[in-house]
LORO-678235 format. One record per atom (N, C-alpha, C, CB): residue in one letter; z, x, y. Coordinates in steps of 0.05 Angstrom, whole numbers, padded with zeros to 5 digits, always signed. Glycine has a CB too. Layout:
residues N
aZXY;...
This chain:
residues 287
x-00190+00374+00231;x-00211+00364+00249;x-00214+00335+00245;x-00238+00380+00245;x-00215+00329+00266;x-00213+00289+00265;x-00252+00289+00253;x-00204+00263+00316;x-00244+00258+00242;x-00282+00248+00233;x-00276+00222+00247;x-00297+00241+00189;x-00269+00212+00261;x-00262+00193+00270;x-00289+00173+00286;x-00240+00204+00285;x-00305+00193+00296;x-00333+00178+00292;x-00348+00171+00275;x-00347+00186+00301;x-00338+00181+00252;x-00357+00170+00224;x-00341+00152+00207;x-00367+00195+00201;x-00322+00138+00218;x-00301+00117+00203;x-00300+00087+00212;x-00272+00126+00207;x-00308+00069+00203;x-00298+00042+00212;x-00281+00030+00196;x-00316+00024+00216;x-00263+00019+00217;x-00240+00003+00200;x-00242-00027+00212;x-00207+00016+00204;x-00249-00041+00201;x-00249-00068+00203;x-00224-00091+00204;x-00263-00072+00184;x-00230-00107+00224;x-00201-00128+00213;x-00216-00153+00198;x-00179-00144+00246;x-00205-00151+00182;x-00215-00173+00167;x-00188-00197+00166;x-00227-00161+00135;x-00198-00220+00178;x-00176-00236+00173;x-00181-00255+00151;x-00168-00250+00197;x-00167-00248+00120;x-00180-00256+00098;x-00152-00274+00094;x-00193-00233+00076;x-00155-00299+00076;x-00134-00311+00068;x-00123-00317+00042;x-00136-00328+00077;x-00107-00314+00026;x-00111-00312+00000;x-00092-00345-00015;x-00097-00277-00011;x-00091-00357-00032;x-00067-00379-00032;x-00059-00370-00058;x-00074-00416-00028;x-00034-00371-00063;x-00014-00369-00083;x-00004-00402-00095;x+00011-00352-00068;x-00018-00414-00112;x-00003-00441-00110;x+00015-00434-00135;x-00023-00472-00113;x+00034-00453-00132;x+00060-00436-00155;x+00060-00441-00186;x+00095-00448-00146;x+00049-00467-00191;x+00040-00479-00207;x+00017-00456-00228;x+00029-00504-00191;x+00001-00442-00220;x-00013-00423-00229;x-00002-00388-00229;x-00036-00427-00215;x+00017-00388-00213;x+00035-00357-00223;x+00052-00362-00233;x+00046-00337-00204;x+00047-00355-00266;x+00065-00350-00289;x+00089-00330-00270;x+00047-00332-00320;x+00118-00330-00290;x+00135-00323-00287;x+00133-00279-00282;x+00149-00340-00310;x+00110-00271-00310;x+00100-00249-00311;x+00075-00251-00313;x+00108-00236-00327;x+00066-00246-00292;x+00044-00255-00278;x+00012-00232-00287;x+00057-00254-00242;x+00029-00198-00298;x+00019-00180-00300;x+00001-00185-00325;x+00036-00160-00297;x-00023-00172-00330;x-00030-00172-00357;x-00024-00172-00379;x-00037-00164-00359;x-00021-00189-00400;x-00009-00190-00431;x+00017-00199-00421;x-00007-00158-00451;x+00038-00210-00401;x+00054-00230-00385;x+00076-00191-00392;x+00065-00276-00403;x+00064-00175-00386;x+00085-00147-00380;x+00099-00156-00368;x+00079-00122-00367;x+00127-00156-00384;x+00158-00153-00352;x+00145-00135-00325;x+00196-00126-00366;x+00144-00109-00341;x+00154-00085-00326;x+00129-00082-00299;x+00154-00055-00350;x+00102-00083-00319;x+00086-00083-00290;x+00091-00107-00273;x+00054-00083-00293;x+00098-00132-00283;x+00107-00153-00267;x+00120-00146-00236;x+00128-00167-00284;x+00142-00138-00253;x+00163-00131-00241;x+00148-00099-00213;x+00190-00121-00272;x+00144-00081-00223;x+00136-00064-00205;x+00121-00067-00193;x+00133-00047-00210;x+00096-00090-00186;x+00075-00108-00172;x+00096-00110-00145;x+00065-00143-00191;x+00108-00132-00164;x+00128-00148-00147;x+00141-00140-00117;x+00149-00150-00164;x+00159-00113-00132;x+00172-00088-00124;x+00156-00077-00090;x+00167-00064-00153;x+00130-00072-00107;x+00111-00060-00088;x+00100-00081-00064;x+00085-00048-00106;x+00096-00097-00073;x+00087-00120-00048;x+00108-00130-00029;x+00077-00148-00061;x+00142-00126-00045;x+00162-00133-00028;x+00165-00103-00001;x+00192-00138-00051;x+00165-00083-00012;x+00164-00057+00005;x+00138-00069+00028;x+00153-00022-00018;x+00112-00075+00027;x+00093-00078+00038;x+00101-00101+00072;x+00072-00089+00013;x+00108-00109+00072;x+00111-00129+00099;x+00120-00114+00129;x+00137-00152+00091;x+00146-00107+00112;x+00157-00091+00137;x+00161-00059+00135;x+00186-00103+00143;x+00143-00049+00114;x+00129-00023+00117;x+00103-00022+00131;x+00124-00012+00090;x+00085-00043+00130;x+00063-00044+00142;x+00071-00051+00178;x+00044-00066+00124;x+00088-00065+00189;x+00103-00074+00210;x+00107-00047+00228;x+00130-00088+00201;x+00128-00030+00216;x+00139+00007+00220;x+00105+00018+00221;x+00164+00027+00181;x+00084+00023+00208;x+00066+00033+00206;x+00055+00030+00243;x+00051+00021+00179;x+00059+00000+00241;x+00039-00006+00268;x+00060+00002+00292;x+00026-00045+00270;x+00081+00001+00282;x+00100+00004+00315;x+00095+00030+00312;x+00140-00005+00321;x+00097+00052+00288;x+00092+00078+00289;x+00063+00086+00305;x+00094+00087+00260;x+00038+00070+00301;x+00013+00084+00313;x+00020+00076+00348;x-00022+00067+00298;x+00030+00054+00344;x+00025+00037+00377;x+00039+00054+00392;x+00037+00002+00383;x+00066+00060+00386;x+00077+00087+00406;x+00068+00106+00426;x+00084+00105+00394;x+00039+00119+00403;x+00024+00135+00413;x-00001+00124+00422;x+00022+00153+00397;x-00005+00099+00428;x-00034+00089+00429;x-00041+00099+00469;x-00034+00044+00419;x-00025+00099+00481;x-00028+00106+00508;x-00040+00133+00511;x-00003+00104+00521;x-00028+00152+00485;x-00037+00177+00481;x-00062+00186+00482;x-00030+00184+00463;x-00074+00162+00468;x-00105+00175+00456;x-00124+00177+00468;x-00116+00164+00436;x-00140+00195+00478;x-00151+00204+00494;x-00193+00196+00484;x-00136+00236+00494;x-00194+00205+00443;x-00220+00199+00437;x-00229+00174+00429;x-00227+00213+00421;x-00239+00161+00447;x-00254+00132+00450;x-00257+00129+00420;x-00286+00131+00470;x-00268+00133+00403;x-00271+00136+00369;x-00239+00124+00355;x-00276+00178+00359;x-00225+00146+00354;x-00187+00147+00347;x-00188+00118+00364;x-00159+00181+00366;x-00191+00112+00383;x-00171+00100+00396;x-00187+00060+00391;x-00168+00117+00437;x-00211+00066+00373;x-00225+00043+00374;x-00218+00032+00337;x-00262+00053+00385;x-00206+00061+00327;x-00196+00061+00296;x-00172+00048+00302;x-00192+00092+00278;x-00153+00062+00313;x-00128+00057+00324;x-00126+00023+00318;x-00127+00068+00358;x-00144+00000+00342;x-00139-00032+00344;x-00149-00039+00310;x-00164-00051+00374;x-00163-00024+00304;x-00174-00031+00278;x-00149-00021+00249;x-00208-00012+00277;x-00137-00003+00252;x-00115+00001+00236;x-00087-00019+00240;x-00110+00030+00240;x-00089-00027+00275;x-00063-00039+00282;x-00079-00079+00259;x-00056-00040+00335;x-00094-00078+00269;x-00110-00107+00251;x-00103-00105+00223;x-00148-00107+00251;x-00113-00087+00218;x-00117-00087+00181;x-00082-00096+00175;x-00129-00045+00163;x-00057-00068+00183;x-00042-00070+00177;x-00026-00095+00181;x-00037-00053+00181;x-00036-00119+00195;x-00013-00139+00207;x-00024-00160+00188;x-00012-00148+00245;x-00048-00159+00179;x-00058-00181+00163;x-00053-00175+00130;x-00090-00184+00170;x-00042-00150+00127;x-00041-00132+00105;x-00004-00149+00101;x-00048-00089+00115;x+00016-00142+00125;x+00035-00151+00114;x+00041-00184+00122;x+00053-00132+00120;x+00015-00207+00130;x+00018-00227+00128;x+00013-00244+00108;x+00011-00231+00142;x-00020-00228+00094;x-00011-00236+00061;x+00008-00235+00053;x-00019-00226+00043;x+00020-00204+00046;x+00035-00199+00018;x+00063-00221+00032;x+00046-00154+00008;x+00072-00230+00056;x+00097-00240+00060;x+00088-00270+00040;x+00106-00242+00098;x+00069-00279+00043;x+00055-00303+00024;x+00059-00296+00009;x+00031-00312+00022;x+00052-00279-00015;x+00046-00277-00040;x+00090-00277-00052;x+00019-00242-00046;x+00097-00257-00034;x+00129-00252-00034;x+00142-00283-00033;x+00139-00233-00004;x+00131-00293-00015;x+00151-00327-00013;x+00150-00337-00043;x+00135-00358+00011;x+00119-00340-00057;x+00117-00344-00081;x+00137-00332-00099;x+00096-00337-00087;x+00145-00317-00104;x+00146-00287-00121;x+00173-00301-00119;x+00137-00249-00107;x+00190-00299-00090;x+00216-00313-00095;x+00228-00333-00104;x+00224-00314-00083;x+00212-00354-00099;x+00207-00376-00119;x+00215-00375-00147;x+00180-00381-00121;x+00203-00355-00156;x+00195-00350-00192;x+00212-00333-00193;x+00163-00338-00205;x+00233-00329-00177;x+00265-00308-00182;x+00260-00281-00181;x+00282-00311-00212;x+00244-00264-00169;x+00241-00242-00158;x+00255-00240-00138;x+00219-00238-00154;x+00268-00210-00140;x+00284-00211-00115;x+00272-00201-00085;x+00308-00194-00121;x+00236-00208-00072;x+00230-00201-00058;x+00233-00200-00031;x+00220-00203-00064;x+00249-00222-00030;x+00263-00226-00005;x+00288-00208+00010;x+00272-00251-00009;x+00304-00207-00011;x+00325-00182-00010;x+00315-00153+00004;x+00332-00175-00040;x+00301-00156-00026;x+00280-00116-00017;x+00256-00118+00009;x+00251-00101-00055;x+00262-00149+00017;x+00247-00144+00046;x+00261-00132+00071;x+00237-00171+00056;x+00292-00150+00066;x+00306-00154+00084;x+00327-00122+00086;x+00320-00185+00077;x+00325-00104+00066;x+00339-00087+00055;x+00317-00067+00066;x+00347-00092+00024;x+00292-00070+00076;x+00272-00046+00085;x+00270-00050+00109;x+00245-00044+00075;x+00276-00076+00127;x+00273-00083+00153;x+00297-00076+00166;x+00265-00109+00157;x+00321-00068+00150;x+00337-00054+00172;x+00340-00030+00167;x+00363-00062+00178;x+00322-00010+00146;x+00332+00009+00132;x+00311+00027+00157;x+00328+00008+00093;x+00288+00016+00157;x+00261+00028+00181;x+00276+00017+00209;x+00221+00009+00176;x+00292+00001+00213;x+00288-00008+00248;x+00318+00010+00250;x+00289-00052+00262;x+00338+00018+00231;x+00358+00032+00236;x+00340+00071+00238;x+00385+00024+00207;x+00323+00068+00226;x+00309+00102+00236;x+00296+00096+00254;x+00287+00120+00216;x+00287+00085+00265;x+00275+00075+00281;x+00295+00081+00305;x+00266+00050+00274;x+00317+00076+00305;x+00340+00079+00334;x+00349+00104+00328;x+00371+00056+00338;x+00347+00123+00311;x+00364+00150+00311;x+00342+00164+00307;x+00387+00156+00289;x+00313+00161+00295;x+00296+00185+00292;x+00278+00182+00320;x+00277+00184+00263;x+00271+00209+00331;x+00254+00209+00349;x+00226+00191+00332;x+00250+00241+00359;x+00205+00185+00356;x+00178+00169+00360;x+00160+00189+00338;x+00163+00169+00399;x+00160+00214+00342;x+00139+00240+00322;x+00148+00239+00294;x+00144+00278+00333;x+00174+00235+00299;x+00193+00235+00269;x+00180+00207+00245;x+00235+00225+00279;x+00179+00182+00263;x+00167+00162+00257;x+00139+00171+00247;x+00167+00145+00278;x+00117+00180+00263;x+00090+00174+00259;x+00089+00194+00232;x+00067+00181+00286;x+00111+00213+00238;x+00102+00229+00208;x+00106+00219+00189;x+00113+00250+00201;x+00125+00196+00189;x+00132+00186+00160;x+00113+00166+00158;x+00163+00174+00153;x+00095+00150+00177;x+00080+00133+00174;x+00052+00154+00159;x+00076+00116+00203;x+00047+00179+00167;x+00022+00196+00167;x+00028+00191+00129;x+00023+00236+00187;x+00044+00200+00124;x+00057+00214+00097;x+00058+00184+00086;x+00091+00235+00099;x+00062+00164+00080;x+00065+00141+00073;x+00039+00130+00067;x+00079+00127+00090;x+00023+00135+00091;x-00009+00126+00083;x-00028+00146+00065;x-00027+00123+00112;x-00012+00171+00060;x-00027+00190+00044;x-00017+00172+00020;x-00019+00225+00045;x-00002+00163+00020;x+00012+00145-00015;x-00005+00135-00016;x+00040+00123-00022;x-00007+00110-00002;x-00020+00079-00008;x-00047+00088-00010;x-00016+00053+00018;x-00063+00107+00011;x-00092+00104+00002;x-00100+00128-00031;x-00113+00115+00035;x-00073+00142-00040;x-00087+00151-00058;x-00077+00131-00085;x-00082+00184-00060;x-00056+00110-00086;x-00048+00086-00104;x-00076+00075-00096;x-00016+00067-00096;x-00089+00065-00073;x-00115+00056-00070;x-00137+00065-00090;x-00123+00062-00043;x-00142+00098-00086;x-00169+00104-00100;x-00158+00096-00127;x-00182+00137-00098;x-00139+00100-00145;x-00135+00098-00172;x-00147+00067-00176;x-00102+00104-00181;x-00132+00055-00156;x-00140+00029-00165;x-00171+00015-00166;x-00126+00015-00149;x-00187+00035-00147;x-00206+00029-00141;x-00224+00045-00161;x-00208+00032-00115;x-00209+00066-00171;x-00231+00075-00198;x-00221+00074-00231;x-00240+00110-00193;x-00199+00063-00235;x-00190+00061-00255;x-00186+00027-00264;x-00169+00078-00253;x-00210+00023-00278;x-00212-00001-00289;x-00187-00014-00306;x-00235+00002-00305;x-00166-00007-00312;x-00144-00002-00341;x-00124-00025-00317;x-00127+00045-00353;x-00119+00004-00299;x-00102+00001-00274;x-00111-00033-00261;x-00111+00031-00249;x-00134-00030-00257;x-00138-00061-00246;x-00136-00088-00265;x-00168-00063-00234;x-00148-00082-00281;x-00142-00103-00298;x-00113-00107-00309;x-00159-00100-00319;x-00095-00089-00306;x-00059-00094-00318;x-00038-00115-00294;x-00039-00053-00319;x-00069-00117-00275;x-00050-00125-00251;x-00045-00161-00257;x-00068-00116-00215;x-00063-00169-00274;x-00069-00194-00289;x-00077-00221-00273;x-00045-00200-00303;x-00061-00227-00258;x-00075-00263-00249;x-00084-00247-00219;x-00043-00301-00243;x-00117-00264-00229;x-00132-00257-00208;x-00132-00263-00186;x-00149-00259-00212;x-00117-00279-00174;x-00114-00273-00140;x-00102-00256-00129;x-00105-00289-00126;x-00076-00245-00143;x-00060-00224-00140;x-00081-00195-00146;x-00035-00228-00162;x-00096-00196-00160;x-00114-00177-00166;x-00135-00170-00140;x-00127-00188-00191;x-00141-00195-00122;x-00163-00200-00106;x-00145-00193-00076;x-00177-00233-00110;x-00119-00195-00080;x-00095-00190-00054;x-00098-00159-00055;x-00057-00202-00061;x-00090-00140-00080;x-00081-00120-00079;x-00115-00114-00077;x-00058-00111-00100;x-00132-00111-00088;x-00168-00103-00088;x-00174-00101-00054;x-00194-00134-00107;x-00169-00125-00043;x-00184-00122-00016;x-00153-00100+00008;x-00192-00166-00003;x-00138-00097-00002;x-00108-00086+00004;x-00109-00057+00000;x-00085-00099-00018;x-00124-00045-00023;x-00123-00020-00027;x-00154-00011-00012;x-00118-00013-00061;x-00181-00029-00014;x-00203-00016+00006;x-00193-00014+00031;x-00230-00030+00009;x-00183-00032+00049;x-00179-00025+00071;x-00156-00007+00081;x-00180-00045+00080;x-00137+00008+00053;x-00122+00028+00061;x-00137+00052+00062;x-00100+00030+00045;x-00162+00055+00037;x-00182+00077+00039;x-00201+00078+00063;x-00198+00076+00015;x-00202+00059+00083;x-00215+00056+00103;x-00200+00065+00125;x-00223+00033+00104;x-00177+00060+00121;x-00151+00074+00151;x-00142+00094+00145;x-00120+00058+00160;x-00147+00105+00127;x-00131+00122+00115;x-00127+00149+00131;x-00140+00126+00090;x-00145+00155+00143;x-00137+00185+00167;x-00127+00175+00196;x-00170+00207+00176;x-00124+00148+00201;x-00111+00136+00222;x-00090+00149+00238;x-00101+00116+00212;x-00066+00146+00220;x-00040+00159+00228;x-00046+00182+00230;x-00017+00157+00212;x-00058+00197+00206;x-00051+00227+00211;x-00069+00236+00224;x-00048+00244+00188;x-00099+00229+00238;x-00100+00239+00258;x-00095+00228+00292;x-00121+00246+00252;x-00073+00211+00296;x-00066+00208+00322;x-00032+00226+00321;x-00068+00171+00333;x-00025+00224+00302;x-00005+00254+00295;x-00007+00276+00298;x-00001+00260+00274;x-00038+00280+00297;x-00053+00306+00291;x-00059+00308+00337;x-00094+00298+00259;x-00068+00293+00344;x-00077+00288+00357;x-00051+00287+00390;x-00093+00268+00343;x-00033+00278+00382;x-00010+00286+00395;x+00004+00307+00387;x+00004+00270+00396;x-00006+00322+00376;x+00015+00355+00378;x+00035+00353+00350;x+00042+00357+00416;x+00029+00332+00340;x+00055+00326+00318;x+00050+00358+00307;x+00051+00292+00288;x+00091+00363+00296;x+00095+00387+00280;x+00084+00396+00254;x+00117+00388+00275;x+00069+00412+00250;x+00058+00418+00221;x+00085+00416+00203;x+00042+00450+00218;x+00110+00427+00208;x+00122+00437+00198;x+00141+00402+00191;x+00131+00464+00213;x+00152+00383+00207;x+00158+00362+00208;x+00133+00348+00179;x+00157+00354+00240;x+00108+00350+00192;x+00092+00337+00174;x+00090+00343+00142;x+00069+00339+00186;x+00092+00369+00133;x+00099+00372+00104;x+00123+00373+00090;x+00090+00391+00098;x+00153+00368+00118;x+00175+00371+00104;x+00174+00332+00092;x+00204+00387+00127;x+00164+00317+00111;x+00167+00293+00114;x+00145+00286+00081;x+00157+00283+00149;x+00131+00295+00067;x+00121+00285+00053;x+00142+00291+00022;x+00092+00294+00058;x+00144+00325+00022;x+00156+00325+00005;x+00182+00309-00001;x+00158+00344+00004;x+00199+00303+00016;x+00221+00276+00025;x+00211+00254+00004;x+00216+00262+00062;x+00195+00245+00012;x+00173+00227+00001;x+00173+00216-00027;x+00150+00240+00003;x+00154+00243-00034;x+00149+00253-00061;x+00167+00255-00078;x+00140+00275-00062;x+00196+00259-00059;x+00223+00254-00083;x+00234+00241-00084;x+00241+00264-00087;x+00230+00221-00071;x+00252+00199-00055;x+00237+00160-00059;x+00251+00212-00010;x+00209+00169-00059;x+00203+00137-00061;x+00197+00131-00089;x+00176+00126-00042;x+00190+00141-00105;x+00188+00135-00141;x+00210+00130-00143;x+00178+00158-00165;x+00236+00144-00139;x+00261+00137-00147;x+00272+00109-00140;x+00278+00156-00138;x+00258+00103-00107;x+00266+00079-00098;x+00254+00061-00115;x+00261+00073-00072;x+00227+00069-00118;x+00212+00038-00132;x+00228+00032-00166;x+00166+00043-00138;x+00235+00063-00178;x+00242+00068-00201;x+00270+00040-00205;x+00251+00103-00202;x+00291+00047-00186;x+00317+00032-00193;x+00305+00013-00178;x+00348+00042-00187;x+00292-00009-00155;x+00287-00025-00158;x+00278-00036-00175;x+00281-00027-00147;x+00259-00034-00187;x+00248-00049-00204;x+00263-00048-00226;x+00223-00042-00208;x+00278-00033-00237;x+00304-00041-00248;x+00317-00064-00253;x+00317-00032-00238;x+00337-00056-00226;x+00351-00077-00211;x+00338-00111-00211;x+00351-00064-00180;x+00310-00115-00213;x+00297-00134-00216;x+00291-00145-00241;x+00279-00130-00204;x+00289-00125-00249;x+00281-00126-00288;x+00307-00141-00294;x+00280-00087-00310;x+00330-00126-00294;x+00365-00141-00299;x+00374-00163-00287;x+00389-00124-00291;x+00359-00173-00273;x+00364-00198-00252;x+00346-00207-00272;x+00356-00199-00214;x+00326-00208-00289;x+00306-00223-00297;x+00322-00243-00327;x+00279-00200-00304;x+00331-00262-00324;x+00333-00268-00355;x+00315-00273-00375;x+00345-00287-00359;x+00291-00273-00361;x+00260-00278-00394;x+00259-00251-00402;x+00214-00290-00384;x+00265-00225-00381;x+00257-00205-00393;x+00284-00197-00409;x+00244-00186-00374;x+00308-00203-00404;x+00333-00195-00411;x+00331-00204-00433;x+00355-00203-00398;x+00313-00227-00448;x+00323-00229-00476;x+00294-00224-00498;x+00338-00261-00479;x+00276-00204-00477;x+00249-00200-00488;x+00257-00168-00490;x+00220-00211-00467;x+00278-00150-00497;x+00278-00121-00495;x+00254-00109-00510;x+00306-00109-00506;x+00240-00122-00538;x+00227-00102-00540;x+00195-00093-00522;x+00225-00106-00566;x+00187-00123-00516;x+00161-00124-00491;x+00168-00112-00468;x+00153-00153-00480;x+00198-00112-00458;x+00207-00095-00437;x+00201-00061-00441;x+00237-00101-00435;x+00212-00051-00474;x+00206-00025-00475;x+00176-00022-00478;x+00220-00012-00495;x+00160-00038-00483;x+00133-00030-00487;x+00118-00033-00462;x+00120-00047-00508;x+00131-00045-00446;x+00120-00043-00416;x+00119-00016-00399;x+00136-00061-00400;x+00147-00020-00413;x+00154+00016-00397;x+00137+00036-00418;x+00199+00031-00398;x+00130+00039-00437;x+00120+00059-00447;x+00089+00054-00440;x+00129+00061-00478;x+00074+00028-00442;x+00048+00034-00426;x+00058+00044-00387;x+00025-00003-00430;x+00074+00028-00380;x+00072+00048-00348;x+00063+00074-00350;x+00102+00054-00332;x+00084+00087-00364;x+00090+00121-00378;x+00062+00134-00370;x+00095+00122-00421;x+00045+00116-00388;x+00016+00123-00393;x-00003+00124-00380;x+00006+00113-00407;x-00002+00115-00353;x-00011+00102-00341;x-00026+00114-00312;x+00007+00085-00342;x-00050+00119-00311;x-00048+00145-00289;x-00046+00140-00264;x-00068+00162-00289;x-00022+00110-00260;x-00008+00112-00237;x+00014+00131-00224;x+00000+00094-00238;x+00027+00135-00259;x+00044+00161-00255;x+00038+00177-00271;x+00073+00159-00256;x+00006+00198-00263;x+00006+00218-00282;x+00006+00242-00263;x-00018+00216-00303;x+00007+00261-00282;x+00003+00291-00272;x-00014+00303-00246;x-00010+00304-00294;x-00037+00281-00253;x-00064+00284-00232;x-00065+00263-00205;x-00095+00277-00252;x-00043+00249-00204;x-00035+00233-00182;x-00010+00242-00172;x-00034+00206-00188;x+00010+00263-00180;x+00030+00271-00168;x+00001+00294-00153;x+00062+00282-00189;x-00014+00309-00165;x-00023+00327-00156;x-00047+00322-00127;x-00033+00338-00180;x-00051+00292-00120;x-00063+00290-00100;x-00050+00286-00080;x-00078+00277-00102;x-00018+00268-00088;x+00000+00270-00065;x+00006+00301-00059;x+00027+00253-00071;x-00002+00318-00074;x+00020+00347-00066;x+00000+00365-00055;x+00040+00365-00096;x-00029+00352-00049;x-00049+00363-00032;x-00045+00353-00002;x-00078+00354-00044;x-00025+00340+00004;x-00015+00334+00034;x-00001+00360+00050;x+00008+00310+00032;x+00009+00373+00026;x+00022+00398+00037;x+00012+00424+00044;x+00038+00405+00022;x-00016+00415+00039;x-00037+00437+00041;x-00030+00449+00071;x-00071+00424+00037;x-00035+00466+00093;x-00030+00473+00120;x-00054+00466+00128;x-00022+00502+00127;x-00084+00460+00118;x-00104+00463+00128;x-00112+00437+00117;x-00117+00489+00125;x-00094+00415+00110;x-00103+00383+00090;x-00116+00363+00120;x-00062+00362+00070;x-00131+00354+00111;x-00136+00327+00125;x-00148+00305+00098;x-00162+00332+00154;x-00143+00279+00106;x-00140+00257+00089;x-00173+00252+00079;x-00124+00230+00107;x-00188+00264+00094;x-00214+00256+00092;x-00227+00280+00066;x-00229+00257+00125;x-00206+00296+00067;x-00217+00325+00047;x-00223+00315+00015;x-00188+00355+00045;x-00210+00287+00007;x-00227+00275-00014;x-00242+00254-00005;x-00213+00266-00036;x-00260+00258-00011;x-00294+00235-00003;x-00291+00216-00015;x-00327+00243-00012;x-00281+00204-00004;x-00285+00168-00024;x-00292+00145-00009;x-00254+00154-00040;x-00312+00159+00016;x-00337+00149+00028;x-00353+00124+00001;x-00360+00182+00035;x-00361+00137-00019;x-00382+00117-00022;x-00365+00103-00047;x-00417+00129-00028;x-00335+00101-00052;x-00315+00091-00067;x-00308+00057-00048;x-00286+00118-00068;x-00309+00064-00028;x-00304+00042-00003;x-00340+00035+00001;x-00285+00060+00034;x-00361+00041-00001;x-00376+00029+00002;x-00383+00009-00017;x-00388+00041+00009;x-00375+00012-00051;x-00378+00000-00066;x-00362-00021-00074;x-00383+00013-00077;x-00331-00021-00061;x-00320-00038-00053;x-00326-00060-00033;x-00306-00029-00051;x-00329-00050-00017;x-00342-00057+00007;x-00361-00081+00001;x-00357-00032+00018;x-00384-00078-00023;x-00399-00093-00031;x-00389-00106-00045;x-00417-00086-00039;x-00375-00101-00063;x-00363-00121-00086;x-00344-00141-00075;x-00346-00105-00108;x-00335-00134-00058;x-00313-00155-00043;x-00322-00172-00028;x-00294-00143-00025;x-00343-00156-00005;x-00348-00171+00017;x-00377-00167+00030;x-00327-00163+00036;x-00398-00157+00009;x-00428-00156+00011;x-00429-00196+00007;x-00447-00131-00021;x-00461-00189+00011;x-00475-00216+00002;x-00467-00234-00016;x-00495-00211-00007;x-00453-00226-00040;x-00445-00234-00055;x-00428-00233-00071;x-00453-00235-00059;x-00409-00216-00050;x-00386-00206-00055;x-00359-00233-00063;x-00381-00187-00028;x-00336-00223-00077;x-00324-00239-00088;x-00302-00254-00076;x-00318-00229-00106;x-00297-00236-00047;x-00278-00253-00032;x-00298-00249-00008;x-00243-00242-00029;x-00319-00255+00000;x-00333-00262+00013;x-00334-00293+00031;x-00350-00256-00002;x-00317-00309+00013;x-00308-00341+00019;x-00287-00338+00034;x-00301-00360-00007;x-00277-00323+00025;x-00247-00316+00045;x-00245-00305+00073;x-00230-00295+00031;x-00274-00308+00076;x-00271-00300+00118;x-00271-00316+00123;x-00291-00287+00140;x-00260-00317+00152;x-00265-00352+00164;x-00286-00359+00176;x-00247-00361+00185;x-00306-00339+00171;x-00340-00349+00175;x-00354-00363+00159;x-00359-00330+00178;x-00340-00349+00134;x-00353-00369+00103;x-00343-00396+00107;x-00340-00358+00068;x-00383-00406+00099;x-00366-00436+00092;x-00378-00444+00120;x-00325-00437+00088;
């Protein structure tokens, strides 16, 4: 059942600056290769995954019939375009400092516009539906696990991904209910997650790899490298109880809203962008 009248998604056109001079090489907390490196990883996927997201809703935007959906809809197409106009900023940086983010941009923008010509339009929104079940539940961790936020280390990057993960918990039933809403296949929609579930850790896994071995500070730092990987390990980005919220997508009777993190986004909400909120300077009203 859509809630789509009890959701606002906002565009916020917020701006963030990366000057290069202030992003260290490992930028992550305690200068970690590894979370470095898998930050990195993740913000390079973000540009032209967020791009696919919006050609995936807009397809169906002619579709939508409830004034509500269809007022979320301009508000999810907003969030997501400003979502991958940062991180392409923060990425130009990143390449700079010998990350290979440019590659793994250019390596996702024909990997989605080549499914994009062979998968049907439903095929798409499902993988967009199933993609945003990721990001907004990587969102709540981040948004309630103090450990997790603070490993992310230099604070603008911290203030990119902070205002990045509320407004995924804010879109977050977007896709899957104009999926829901055009007839999309139940059966498409849970084969498409489990896909997912096996298929994108592995991608981020040997990327970030592949980046790590391209790295020469970390190539001659092996033991900070293994200790990176052994706090990841730990880390309840990849624990037991976060494989187990992605694998509540497969439920037959799941909708995105069935965990409440209503007042998780309101307290963000304030901290970011109340009265005295911390990127509150960063609208283009402030000031």
């Amino acid at each position: 059942m859509s809630t789509a009248t009890a959701r606002e998604v906002p565009t916020r056109r917020v701006s963030f600056e990366y000057p290069l001079a202030d992003l260290p090489r490992h930028f992550a907390a305690d200068a970690d290769p590894v979370r470095s490196h898998v930050i990195a990883t993740l913000s390079a996927v973000f540009p032209n995954g967020e791009d696919f997201f919006v050609r995936s809703v807009r397809n169906y935007r002619k579709d939508i019939t409830d004034p509500a959906l269809a007022e979320q809809v301009k508000g999810f197409i907003g969030q997501e375009a400003i979502h991958g106009r940062e991180h392409r900023e923060l990425n130009d940086r990143l390449d700079e400092l010998g990350y290979p983010t440019k590659t793994i941009d250019r390596w996702v923008d024909k990997s989605l516009k080549l499914r994009e010509r062979i998968a049907p339009a439903s095929a798409n929104l499902a993988l967009t539906a199933a993609l945003e079940h990721w990001t907004a539940t990587l969102a709540e961790v981040l948004m309630t696990d103090e450990e997790v936020r603070g490993s992310i280390g230099h604070p603008e990057v911290t203030s990119l991904f902070m205002w990045h993960a509320l407004e995924e918990s804010e879109h977050k039933a977007v896709a899957f209910d104009v999926y829901k809403a055009v007839g999309g296949s139940e059966r498409i929609r849970v084969w498409t997650m489990r896909l997912i579930n096996a298929g994108f850790p592995i991608f981020i896994l040997l990327t970030t790899l592949v980046s790590l071995l391209r790295d020469p500070v970390a190539r001659r730092q092996p033991r900070k490298v293994w200790q990176g990987w052994k706090r990841l390990r730990r880390s309840s980005l990849v624990s037991r109880e976060m494989l187990d919220k992605l694998r509540e997508y497969n439920r037959p009777d799941f909708h995105p809203d069935d965990r409440d993190t209503s007042a998780l986004v309101e307290q963000w909400r304030d901290e970011l962008f109340g009265e005295s909120g911390t990127l509150t300077d960063r609208l283009p009203s402030a000031g």
